[in-house]
N, C-alpha and C positions, 0 to 999 in steps of 0.2 A: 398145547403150549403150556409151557411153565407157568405158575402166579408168580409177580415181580412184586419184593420189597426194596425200600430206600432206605437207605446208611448213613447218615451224615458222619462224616470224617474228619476231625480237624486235627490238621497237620500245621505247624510252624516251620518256617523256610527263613533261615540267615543268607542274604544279599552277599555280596562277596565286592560292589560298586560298580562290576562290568557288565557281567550276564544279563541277558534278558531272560534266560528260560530254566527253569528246573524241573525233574523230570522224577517221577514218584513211582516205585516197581510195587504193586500191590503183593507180589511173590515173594519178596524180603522176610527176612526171619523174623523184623518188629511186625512186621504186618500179621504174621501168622500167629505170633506169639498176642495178639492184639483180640483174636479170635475170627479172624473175616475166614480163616483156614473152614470154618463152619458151612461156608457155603460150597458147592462140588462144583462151581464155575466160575468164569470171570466176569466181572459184574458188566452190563449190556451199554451204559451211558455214564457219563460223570457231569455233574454241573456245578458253579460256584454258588454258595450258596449266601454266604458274606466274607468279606475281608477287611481284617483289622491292624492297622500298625502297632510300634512300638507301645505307644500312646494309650491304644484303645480304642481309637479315633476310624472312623471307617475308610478306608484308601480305596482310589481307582485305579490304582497301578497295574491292575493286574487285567490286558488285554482279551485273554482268551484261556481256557483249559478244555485239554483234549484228549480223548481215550484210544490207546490201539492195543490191543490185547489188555494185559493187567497193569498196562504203565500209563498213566497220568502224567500229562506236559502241561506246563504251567509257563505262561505268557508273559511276559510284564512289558506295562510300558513304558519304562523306562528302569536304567539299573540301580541295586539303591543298598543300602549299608543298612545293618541293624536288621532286628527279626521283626517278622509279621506273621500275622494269625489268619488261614483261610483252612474256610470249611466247604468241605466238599460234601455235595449231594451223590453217594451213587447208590445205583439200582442194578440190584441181584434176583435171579430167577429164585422162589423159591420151591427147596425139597424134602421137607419135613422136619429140617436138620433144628435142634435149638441156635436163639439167636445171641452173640454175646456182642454188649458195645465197645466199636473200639476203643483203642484209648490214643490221649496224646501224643504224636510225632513229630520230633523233628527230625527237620531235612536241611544238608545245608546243599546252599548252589554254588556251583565248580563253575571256572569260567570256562564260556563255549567259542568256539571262532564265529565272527558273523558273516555273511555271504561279502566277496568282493566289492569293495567301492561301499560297502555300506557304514552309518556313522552315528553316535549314539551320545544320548546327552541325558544328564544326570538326574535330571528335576521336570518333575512336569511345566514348570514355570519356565525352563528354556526351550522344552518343546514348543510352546504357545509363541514365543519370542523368535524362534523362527518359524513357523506358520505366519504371523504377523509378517513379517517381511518377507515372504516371501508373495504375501499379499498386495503388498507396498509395491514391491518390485515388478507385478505384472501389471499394477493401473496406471504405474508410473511411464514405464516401458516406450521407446518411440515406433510410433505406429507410421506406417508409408507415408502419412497425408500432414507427420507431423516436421517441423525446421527447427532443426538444434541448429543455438548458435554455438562453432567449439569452442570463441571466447572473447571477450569485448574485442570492440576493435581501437587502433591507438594511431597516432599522428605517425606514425611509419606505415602504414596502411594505406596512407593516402599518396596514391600519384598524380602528381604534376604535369601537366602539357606544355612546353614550351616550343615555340615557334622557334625553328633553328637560320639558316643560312642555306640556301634562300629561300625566298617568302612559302608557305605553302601555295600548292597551284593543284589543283582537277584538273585529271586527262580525260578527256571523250573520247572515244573510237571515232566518233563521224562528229561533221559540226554540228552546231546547234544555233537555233533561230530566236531572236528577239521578237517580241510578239506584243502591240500594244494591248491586245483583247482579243477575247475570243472570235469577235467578227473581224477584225479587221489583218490587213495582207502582210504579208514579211515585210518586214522594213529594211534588215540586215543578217550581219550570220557574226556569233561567237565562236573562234575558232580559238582553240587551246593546243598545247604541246608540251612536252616533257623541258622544251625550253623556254618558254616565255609565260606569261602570266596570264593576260587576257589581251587575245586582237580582233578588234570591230571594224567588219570592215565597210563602207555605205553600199548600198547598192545602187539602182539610180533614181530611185526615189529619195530625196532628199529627204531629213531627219529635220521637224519642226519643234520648236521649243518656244512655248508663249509662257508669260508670266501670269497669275494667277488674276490681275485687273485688267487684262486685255482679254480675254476669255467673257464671252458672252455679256458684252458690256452696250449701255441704253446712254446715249447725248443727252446731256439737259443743258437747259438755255433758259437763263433769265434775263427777264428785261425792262425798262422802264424808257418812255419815249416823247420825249419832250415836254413835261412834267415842269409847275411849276415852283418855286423857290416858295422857303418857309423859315421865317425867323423863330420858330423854334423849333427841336429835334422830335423828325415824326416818322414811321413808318411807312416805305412806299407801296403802292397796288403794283404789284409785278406780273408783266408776263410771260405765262411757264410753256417751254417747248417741253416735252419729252420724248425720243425717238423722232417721229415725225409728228406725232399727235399735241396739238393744243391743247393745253389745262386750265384752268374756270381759273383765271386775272385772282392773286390771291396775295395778301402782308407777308406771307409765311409761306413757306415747303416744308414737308416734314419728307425726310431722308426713309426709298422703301426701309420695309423690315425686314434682315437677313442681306442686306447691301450695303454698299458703302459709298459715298459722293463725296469722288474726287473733282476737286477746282482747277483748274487748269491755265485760264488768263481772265483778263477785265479788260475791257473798253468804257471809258470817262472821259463824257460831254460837257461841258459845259458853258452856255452863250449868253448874253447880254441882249438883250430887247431893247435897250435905249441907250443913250449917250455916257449913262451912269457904267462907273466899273463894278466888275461883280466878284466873288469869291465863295466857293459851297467847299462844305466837307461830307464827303459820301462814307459809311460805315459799314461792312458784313457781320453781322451776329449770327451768334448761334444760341440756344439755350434746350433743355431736355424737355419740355413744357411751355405754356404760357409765355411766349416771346413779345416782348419789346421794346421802345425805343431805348430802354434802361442795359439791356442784355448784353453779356459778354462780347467783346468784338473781336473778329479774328482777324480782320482789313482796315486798315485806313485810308483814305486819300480824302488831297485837297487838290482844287482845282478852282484857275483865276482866269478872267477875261477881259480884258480892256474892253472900253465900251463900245456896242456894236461888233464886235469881233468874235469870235468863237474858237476855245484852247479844247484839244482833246490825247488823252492821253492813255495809252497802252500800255500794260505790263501781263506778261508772261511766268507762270507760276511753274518755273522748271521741272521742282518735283513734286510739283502738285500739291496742293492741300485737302487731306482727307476729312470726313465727316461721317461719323458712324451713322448707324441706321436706326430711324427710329427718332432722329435729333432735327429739329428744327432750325431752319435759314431762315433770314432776313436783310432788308435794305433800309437804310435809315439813312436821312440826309439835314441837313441845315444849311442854312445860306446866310453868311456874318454880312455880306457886304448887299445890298441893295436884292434885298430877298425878291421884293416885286417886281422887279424884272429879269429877273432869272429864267433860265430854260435849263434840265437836264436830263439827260438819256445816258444811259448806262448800259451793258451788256455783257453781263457774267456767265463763262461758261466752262462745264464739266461734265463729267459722267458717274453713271453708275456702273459700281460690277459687284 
């Protein structure tokens, strides 16, 4: 095999703004006239060895160069105006021959057609500007999992329901059953149709409706039972029914908690024990706490008796008077007229619910 020497060649190339490539036939008459004619083959490799612009300045414009027989193709990366200085490294077999160095050439570049659909930009600086976006563009990109919105949305966007002529109504295929609970039995059936709205109709169980103080409600009963008269206002001992159960004789009730006591009527005795006339006034208080003779009154009555006689008197509390839960009753009474002989019994009653 041949000994291999290397040639640095520097060649200068005028841009023409379009081309990318220029193409250098080492069999040209500069070349031979340059002395590389010296060698008896064509040189084996070519490489870049530096490139210089107008300037002096070292450029990377230049992609690639490449050898096929004695012709050298020159790359660029883009197309560009004005001359630049690149020196080629090639390597020749040697054959005894003397060596001469070459000398400077220029070359200018002819513009070449570039393959279909392809497109070319003038500056390395718009190269990078689109690499950059086209960077942008693929993180930006919408991916399956992502919701574009295509644009606000605006007061025409929005549709209205309205209820036309006539009423809306639900059709069922088969009727449908009223159901108080899960345990318990049909009451009725809801039947529907393209003509009518809703029809109920009873079965022969009758349909019950109680109101929410008739439901699970306990009697109470106060009392006080021939009790005597007091010239000044006192607190009476009462006593308390609840349900059927008797409660410990007490001045005060305090209303359960999470219930409500409702009053319902009164019964108001009052007798005379001797010749003397008598007159009492009976009181119901109530107060949150600490009750007595002083405390709000929700009832009044007076009641009079000729002497030896006995007046009593009933009233009915139509719709009831309520008392929350938690709130304390009471009975308070005085006697104006001939206290020491007074008798009086009373008998207030209501319920809880």
């Amino acid at each position: 095999m041949a000994n291999l020497t290397s040639v640095l060649l520097p060649i200068f190339i005028t841009g023409d703004g379009a081309s990318l490539t220029a193409v250098v036939d080492l069999n040209s008459t500069a070349y031979k006239l340059s002395g590389i004619q010296n060698f008896s083959s064509a040189p084996t490799s070519v490489a870049l060895d530096a490139a210089f612009d107008a300037l002096g300045a070292v450029t990377t414009n230049v992609a690639s160069v490449s050898l096929l027989d004695s012709r050298v193709t020159i790359t660029f990366v883009a197309p560009f105006s004005g001359t630049v200085e690149l020196n080629l490294a090639l390597t020749y077999p040697v054959d005894g021959s003397p060596l001469t160095t070459p000398v400077n050439t220029f070359v200018k570049v002819t513009s070449s057609a570039l393959p279909a659909g392809a497109t070319t930009e003038s500056t390395l600086a718009l190269v990078k500007a689109k690499t950059d976006n086209l960077d942008v563009a693929l993180s930006t990109r919408t991916k399956p999992s992502d919701v574009q919105q295509i644009r606000p949305l605006t007061s025409s966007d929005v549709v209205t329901a309205q209820q036309g002529t006539p009423p809306w109504s639900t059709v069922f295929s088969v009727p449908q059953h009223v159901i108080n609970d899960a345990g318990s039995a049909v009451i009725g059936h809801v039947i529907t149709d393209a003509g009518s709205i809703t029809a109920v109709t009873q079965t022969t169980t009758p349909w019950v409706t109680r109101e929410t103080k008739d439901i699970s409600r306990t009697a109470v009963t106060f009392f006080i039972d021939n009790i005597g008269g007091s010239a000044s206002e006192v607190l009476a001992t009462m006593g308390i029914t609840k349900g059927v159960a008797a409660q410990t004789p007490a001045t005060s009730y305090t209303v359960t908690a999470g219930k409500t006591l409702r009053l319902t009527s009164i019964c108001f005795t009052t007798r005379s024990a001797t010749n003397a006339q008598q007159i009492s006034q009976l009181r119901i208080r109530t107060a949150a706490s600490a009750i007595n003779a002083a405390s709000p009154i929700i009832l009044n009555f007076f009641g009079e008796a000729p002497a030896t006689l006995t007046q009593t008197q009933t009233m009915n509390l139509f719709d009831g008077y309520e008392i929350d839960g938690g709130t304390q009753i009471a009975m308070s009474h005085i006697e104006i007229v001939s206290p020491g002989s007074t008798l009086l019994t009373v008998c207030l009653v209501g319920y809880e619910y």
